[in-house]
VOGU-3710 file (C-alpha; in Angstrom, 3 decimals, decimal comma):
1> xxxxxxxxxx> 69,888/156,326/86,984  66,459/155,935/88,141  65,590/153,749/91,045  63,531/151,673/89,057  66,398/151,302/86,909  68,702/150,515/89,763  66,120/147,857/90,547  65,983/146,526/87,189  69,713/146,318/87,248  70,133/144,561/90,312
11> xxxxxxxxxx> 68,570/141,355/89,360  70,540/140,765/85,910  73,467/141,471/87,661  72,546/138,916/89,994  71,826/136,445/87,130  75,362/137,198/85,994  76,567/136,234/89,113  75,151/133,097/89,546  75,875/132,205/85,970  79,512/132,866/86,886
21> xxxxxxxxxx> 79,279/130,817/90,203  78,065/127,952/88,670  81,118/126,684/86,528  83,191/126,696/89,588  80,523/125,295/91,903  80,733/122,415/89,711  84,336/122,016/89,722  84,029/121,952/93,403  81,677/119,394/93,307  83,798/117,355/90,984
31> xxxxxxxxxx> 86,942/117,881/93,849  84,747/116,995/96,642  82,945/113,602/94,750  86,997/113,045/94,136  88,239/113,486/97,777  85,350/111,616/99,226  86,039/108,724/96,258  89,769/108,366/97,447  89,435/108,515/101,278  86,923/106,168/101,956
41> xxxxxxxxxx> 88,892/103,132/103,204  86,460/100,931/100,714  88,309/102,195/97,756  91,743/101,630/98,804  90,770/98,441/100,117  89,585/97,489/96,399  92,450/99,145/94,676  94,889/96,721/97,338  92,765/93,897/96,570  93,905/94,644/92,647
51> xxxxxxxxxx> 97,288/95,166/93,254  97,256/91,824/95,039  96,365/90,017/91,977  99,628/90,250/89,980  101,413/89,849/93,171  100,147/86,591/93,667  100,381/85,686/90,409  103,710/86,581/90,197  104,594/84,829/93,758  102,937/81,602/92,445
61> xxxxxxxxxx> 104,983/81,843/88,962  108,220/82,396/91,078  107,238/79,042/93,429  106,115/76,669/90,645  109,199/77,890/88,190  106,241/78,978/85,610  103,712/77,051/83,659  102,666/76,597/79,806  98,961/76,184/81,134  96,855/79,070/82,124
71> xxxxxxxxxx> 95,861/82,502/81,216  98,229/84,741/78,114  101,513/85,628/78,959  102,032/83,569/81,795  104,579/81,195/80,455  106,476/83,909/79,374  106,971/85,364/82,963  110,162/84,032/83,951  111,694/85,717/81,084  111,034/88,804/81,602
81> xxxxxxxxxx> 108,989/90,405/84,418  106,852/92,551/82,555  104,580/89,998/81,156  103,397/90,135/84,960  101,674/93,179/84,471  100,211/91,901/80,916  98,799/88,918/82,441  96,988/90,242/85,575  95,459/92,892/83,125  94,228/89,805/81,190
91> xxxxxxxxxx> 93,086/88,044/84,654  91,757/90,698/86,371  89,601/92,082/83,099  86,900/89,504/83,023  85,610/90,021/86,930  87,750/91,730/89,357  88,028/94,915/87,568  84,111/94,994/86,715  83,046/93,876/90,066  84,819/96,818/91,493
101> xxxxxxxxxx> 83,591/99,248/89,031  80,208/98,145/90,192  80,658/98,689/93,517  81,650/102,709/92,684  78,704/103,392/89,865  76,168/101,608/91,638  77,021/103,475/94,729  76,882/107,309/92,748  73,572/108,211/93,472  72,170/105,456/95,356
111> xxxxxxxxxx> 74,924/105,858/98,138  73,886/109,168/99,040  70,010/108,522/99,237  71,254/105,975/101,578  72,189/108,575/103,789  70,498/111,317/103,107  72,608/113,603/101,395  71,242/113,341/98,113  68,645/115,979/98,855  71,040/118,516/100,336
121> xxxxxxxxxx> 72,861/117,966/96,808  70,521/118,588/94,428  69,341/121,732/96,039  72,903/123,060/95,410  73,802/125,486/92,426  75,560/122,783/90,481  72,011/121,088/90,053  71,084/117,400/88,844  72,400/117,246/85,190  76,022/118,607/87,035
131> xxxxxxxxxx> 75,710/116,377/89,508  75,144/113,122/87,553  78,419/114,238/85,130  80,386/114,889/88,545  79,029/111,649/89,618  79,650/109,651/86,323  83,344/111,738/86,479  83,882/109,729/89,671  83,506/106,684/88,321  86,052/107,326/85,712
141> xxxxxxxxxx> 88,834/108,566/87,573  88,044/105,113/89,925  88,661/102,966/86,269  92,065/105,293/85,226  92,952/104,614/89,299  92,425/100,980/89,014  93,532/99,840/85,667  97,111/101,693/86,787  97,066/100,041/89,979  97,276/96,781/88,334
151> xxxxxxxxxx> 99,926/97,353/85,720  102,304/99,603/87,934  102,091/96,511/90,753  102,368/93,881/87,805  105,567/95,913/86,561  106,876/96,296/89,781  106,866/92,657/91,529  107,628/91,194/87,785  111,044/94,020/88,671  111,661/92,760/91,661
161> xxxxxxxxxx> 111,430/88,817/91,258  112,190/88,381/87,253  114,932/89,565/85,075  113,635/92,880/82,876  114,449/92,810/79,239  113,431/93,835/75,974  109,950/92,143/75,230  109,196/89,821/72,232  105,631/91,074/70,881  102,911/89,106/69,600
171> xxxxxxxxxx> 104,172/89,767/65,641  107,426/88,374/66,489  109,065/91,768/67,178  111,228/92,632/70,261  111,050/96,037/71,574  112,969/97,818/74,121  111,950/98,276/77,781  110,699/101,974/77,613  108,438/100,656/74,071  107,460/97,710/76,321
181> xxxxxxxxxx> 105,990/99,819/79,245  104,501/102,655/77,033  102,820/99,353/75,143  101,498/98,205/79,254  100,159/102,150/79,326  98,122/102,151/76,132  96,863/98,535/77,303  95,550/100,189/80,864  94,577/102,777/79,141  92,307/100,694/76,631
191> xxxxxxxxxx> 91,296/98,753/79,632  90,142/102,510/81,350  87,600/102,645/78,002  86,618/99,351/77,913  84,925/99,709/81,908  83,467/103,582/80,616  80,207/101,758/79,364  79,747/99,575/82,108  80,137/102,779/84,472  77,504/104,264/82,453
201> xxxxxxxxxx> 74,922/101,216/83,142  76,007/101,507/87,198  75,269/104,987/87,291  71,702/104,492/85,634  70,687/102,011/88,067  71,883/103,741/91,150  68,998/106,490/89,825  66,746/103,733/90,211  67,138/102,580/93,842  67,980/103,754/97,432
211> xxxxxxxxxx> 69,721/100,719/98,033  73,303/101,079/97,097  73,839/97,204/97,087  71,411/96,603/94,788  72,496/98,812/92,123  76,112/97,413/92,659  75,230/94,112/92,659  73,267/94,307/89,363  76,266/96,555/88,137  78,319/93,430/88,638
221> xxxxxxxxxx> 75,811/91,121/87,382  75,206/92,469/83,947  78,454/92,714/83,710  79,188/88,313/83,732  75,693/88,093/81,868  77,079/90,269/79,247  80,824/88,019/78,741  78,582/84,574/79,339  75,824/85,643/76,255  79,096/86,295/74,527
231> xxxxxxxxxx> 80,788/83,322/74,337  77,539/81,592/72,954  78,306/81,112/69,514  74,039/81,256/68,948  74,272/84,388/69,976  76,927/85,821/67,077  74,812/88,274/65,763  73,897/90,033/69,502  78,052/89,696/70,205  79,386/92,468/68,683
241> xxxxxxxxxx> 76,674/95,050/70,415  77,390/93,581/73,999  79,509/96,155/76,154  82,134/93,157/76,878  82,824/92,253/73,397  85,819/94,134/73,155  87,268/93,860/76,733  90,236/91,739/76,388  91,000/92,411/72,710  94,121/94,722/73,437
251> xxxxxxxxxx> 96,604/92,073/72,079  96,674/93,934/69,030  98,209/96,887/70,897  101,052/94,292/71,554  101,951/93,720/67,646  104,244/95,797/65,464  102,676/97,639/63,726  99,861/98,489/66,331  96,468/97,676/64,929  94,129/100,217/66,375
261> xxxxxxxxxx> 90,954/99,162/64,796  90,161/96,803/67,967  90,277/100,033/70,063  88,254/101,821/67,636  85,275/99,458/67,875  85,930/99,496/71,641  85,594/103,204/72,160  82,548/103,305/69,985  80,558/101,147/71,346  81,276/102,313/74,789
271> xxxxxxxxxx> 80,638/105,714/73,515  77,339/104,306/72,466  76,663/102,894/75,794  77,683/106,213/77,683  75,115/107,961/75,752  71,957/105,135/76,051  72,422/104,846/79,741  73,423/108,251/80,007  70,145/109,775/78,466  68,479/107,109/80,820
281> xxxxxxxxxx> 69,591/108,223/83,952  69,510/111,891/82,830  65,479/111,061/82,137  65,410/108,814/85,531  67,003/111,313/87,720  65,666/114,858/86,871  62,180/113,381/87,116  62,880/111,567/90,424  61,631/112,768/93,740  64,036/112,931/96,359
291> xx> 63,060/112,315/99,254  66,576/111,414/101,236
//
């Protein structure tokens, strides 16, 4: 072979190369955004602050001898300890969860301008569109992390200070223990989708500041504008497009039969928020200069 040949060779080989490098420097990106995400001390911090909630709850419950007043499933605590877990799901959905959420999207991007990585990043061979889907990945595994922390903690305090039994379901059936838990996992994991859009709309405004606060703090913020506009009734016709409308419709995956068309809706209008704010920050960010 000719030496212009051999030159000729050399770079496609080297185009090869990097094509082949790239997959994997992504998945390393993903494991690093993932090992950052669960040692900072902030993040377990939240997800004790979450487990906390059905402890209390279930402390209070165990003080007071229970109570017919307050949130779903709360009277029916002291019969069997499970309905701990269902009922700081139901407490925790409306603001705890989102505000932490918020505090991981709108820190995605916006974190690392803060200090300074962000440039370093970009400039690596995973590139911006990979490092928004790394970043957005993040996010997600926080909401799986999160929704579980609740209902295992729920689960196990209700264990510890309530009698375990087969649970009565919303239809009138009772189901077994094992039914009973699987029924708390499809609940978390319906809570997981419901937060997917809202991640989507953190990560879009952390492309729009340096300020990490401010993108979390309008995270959370859209997040209580969005349940307040929807329990306006003048508002009927906007309810069914706003991100929240769904949230704490999983009841239905607590009847015999299971109705999934609740979930359905859900996952499609979060999908439908994942792309909007998706193709917004995809716009936002591979336009933005980066100066930090």
């Amino acid at each position: 072979m000719s030496s212009s040949d051999a030159t000729t060779a050399a770079p496609s080989a080297g185009a090869v190369g990097a094509r082949r490098t790239r997959p994997s420097a992504g998945w390393g990106l993903l494991g690093s955004e993932l090992s950052v995400l669960f040692r900072r001390l902030r993040t377990w911090a939240m997800l004790a602050a979450l487990a906390a909630v059905p402890v209390l709850i279930a402390v209070a419950v165990r003080i007071t001898g229970g109570s017919s007043r307050g949130p779903g499933f709360l009277s029916q605590i002291t019969d069997n300890g499970l309905f701990v877990a269902f009922t700081a799901l139901v407490v925790c959905m409306p603001l705890f969860l989102p505000l932490t959420i918020g505090v991981v999207a709108g820190d995605t991007i916006a974190g690392e301008a803060s200090h300074g990585t962000l440039r370093y990043l970009v400039i690596a061979p995973a590139g911006r569109l990979r490092l928004l889907a790394v970043k957005y990945a993040g996010s997600a595994a926080f909401c799986v992390a999160a929704a579980l922390t609740v209902a295992i903690a729920g689960a196990a305090i209700g264990a510890v200070l309530f009698p375990i039994g087969p649970v009565t379901l919303l239809s009138g059936t009772t189901v077994g223990v094992a039914d009973a838990f699987g029924r708390l996992l499809l609940i978390a994991a319906y809570v997981v989708v419901s937060l997917l859009g809202l991640c989507a709309i953190g990560l879009f405004l952390s492309t729009l500041t340096d300020v990490p606060v401010g993108a979390m703090a309008a995270t959370a913020v859209l997040a209580v504008v969005s349940q307040v506009l929807d329990q306006l009734p003048q508002l009927s016709d906007l309810h069914p497009w706003l991100f929240s409308h769904y949230w704490l419709a999983f009841g239905d995956l607590l009847r015999d039969p299971i109705s999934w068309d609740a979930l359905g809706q859900n996952a499609l209008l979060q999908l439908g928020y994942i792309a909007v704010f998706g193709a917004l920050a995809i716009g936002r960010f591979t336009t933005k200069d980066i100066l930090s």
